[in-house]
Phi, psi and omega in degrees: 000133182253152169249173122170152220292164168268167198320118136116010172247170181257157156331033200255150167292120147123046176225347178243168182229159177298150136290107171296340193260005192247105204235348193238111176254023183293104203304173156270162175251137194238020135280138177214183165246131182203105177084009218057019187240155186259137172241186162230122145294125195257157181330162161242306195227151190261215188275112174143349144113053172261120200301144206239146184215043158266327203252014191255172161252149168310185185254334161307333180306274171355300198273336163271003172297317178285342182289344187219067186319281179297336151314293180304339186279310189265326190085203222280152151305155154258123203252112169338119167320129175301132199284166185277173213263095172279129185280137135018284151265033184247281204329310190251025172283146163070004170253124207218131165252129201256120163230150182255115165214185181211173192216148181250127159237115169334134163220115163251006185250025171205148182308315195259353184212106178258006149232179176219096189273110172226132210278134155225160157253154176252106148329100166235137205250120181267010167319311193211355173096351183275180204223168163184173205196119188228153196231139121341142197245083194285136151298164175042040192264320175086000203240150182291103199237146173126246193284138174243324173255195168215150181288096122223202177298086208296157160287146182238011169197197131347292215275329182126338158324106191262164155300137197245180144309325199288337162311326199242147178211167172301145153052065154216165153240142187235111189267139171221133193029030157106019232196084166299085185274149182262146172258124170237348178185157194246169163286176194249354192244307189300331182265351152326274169328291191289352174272326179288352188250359173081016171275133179287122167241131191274209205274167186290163167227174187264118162328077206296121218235141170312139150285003194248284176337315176287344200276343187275321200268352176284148200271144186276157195277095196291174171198020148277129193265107188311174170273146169310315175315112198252146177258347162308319189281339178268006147304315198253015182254327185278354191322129185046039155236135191255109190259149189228095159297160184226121179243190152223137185264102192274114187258353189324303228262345168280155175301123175047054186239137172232199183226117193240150181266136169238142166231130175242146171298111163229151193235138204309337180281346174204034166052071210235145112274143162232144188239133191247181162245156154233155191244137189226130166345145184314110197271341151115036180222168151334093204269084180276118203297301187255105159222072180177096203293170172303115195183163192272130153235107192336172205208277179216128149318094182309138170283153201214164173292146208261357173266024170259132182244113185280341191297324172268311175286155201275145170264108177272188185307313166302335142269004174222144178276299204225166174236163173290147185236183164269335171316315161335330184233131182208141131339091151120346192248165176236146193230108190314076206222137214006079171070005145218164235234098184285127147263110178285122178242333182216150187232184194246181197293306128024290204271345186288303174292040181241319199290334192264340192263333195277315187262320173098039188258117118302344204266048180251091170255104224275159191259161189227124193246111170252128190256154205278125172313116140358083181351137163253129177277157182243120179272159176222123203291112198289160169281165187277156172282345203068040160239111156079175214262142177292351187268320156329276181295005176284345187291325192325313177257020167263308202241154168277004204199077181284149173288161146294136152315148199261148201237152180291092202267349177259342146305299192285342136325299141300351193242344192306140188065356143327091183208174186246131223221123192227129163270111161232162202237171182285126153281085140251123186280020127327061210312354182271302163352293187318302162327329179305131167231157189233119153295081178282108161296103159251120169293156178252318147338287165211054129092008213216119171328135164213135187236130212229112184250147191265097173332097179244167215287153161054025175258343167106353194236149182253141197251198178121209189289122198250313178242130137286163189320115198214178162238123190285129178291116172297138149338141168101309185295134173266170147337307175271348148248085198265104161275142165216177208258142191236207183259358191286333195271334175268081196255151193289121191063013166289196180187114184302118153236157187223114178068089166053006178240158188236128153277131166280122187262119172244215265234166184215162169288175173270005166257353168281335171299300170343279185297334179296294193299332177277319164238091191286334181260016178254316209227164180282160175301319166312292155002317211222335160276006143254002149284326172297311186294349178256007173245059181275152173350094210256184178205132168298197170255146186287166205247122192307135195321299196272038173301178193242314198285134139009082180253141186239103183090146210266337169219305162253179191260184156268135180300316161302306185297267166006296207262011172232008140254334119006300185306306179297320181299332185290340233239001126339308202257117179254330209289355183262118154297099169292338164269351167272301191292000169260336189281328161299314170294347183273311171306306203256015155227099185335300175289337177075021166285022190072329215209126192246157172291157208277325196282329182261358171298331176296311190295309176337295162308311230264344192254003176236000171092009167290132194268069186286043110327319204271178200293307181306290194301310180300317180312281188337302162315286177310321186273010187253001190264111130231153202069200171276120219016062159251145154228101187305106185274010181282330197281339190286325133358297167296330156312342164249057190310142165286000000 
């Protein structure tokens, strides 16, 4: 059931009345079926079967509907996508608009000129709107040149206003910082830009040019009347051509004078000489590359007075008649050039066609310069002084910066610890002197002496190091034939002398016999038969019936038998180290003479088990003594074998 107020009441109860005419209050159905598909409708009439004219169309509606038949039929046309948003300075990157202009400058402090005309361009970057102004880089301009402005936005007032494009044109003036420019002409891209753009561009101008500048390049007004001789063309026909002699220089007759190589240059383009050195690995001089720089050189001179000083003053024209030419210089001739006298013997391939095409000279046969031997000095060996060994000092006088002499490393290889032990006694005729014994060393290694005197007690003399290890001279040998004694010189009862004392040789070790007899064909025969005859058979002394011991021989032993029963007697005492025990004797003689005092020798044994108590040992002993409370402990050693 529907109401609704009457014309001019409001909506309130008992202000509407019923429609009497209306009996169906029922919706409408905007739902359906069509073809098997469910559709939607929208209503026509509302409850009461009353017509609805919200959902309906107008007849404008109606009538463009009709116009578009085929839109409905087909749907919308499709219409090409809005192109995309290009940012400014991508659209105008790297686009530079050029104008060729210029500016007047004042010069008021000079005579020859009261302006200045100077060309510059103008830069306008259409990226960002900046400007730059740059002047062309003259040479020899002597004026501050280059950037004049810098890229940036210019002001174009007061007001805040910068300069656009739309500003610049051919034949305007445009002031930027105080500094008027005329624009006379554009680039092709630029008058281009400004035509796509509705701008009208006027016509090109003529570039305004310096006045001083045109007044320079005109050429000045000679009143000299030239020479037939153009000296350009012979610049430019010689140019980089060079003629090349190999001279020599003779020096001979000064003091420390030589026949020095020279090479000299001449040169075609403007008739130069240069005289060079040459230099050879150490030649002993200074490597001055040149010496007589590149220059015109006289020939012969006007005469002049001998008060004129040529030494300071420069020489000109007006003083020389003729100057040097390439005619001047040939192969096989000497050519003076300032005051000393080159002799040219060969010139190079270069200079031989130039001489035959310019001259008609074939005749380049090169001269062969025989250079002088060198005097030989006879060197002279100074005597020796007695400092330090002669083959040292002799190096002193090969070299300035002397070597060690070089030593025989595979001897001293072979030889090492190798050495030979000799007893001498003193030649003096001093009666304390006599008495004296000595320990004689010989290395064997590298040939050197050593003399060892063995202290003994209450004699009044301090014993110790009597030569260190040197090498001994024979009488007689000078500096240039130096003999020193070898082992060949040392035999039972010679006699040595070393620095002015003369030595006796009484005894040697039993290793000098050894080694001698092992190597028999290295030493004379003499030699080696008087070591044998002074180590002749020895005996011990006999020995009382109820001895225990052997008896070998009626008063003495032999020293091998002897040290070899001695072994056997030993061999009971297990508790003894033979390597400890040669190693305590060795520690304990400090200096390496072989040879220990009898008292600490005792103590030695007696602090190592040893049993010199015994018969054997005591023999051993007595035959191991020499001099007085002396004990060579190498032979007594030997009973301890390793």
């Amino acid at each position: 059931m529907s109401s609704r107020p009457g014309p001019g009441l409001p909506f309130l109860p008992g202000c509407s009345f019923r429609d009497p005419m209306k009996t169906c209050f029922h919706r409408s159905q905007t739902l359906g079926y069509k073809n098997g598909y469910a559709f939607s409708r929208l209503p026509t009439v509302g409850s009461g079967g009353e017509r609805l004219y919200v959902n309906q169309l107008s007849q404008a509606e109606l009538d463009e509907l009709a116009s578009k038949r085929p839109t409905l039929t087909y749907g919308q046309v499709k219409r090409a996508p809005p192109s995309g948003f290009i940012p400014v300075h991508v659209a105008f990157d790297k686009k530079i608009l050029k104008f060729d202009a210029y500016f007047q400058e004042d010069v008021p402090l000079s005579a020859e000129e009261h302006y200045r005309i100077r060309q510059v361009c103008i830069y306008y970057y259409l990226e960002d709107d900046s400007m730059y102004v740059i002047e062309p880089v003259v040479q020899n301009s002597g004026i501050p040149q280059g950037k004049h402005i810098r890229r940036h936005r210019v002001p174009k007032n007061d007001r805040g206003e910068h300069y656009h494009w739309k500003d610049l044109n051919r034949g305007i003036n445009i002031t930027m910082y105080g500094r008027t420019y005329r624009i006379v002409d554009c680039d092709r891209f630029t008058q281009e830009f400004l035509e796509s753009q509705g701008i009208e561009v006027n016509p090109p101008e003529k570039m305004a040019f310096d006045p001083y500048t045109e007044l320079r390049q005109m050429p000045v007004r000679k009143y000299i009347t030239p020479s037939d001789f153009d000296q350009l063309k012979q610049f430019l026909t010689y140019d980089k051509q060079v003629l090349r002699f190999y001279a020599m220089w003779d020096d001979t007759n000064s003091i420390f004078g030589e026949n020095r190589p020279y090479v000299i240059h001449y040169y075609l383009a403007d008739d130069t000489v240069e005289v060079r050195e040459v230099h050879k690995q150490n030649d002993g001089r200074d490597p001055f590359p040149v010496l007589i720089r590149r220059q015109r050189i006289p020939k012969t001179f006007v005469d002049k007075q001998k008060t004129f000083p040529t030494c300071v003053m420069e020489i000109s024209d007006q003083e020389v008649l003729e100057w040097y030419t390439a005619k001047d210089f040939a192969v096989g001739k000497s050519t003076n050039l300032l005051g000393r006298d080159f002799f040219i013997y060969d010139c190079d391939e270069f200079t031989r066609n130039f001489y035959r095409d310019k001259f008609g000279i074939t005749d380049f046969q090169p001269v062969e310069i025989k250079k002088k031997p060198p005097e030989e000095v006879q060197q002279i060996i100074p005597p020796y002084n007695g400092f330090g060994i002669l083959e040292d000092t002799l190096q002193n006088c090969f070299s300035l910066f002397p070597k060690p002499p070089r030593k025989d490393v595979i001897k001293m290889l072979e030889n090492d610890n190798k050495v030979l032990r000799y007893q001498v006694a003193l030649e003096s005729p001093n009666p304390e002197d006599r008495k004296r014994r000595f320990i004689l060393s010989y290395f064997l290694s590298n040939d050197m002496i050593s003399i060892y005197e063995p202290p003994v007690r209450n004699s009044g003399i301090i014993g110790g190091k009597y030569l260190r290890k040197t090498r001994v001279a024979k009488p007689g040998s000078t500096t240039e034939n130096a003999k020193y004694y070898g082992p060949s010189d040392l035999t039972i009862g010679s006699t040595i002398e070393v620095f002015g004392h003369r030595f006796v040789i009484t005894d040697a070790d039993e290793y000098v016999l050894n080694y001698m007899e092992s190597n028999a064909g290295s030493f004379p025969a003499a030699t080696l038969q008087s070591l044998r005859d002074h180590f002749h058979p020895k005996q011990v002394v006999k020995e009382p019936d109820n001895s225990d011991i052997p008896k070998l021989g009626t008063s003495k032993q032999e020293p091998d038998e002897l040290i070899v029963h001695v072994q056997e007697e030993l061999k009971p005492h297990k508790h003894l180290n033979n390597k400890n025990i040669q190693e305590a004797f060795l520690q304990c003689d400090k200096d390496g003479s072989g040879v220990l005092d009898k008292a600490k020798f005792l103590s030695l044994c007696d602090s190592l088990s040893v049993p010199t108590n015994t018969t054997l040992l005591n023999k051993l002993i007595d035959q191991c003594s020499c001099g007085e409370n002396q004990i060579n402990y190498h032979n007594f050693l030997k009973a301890f074998p390793l």
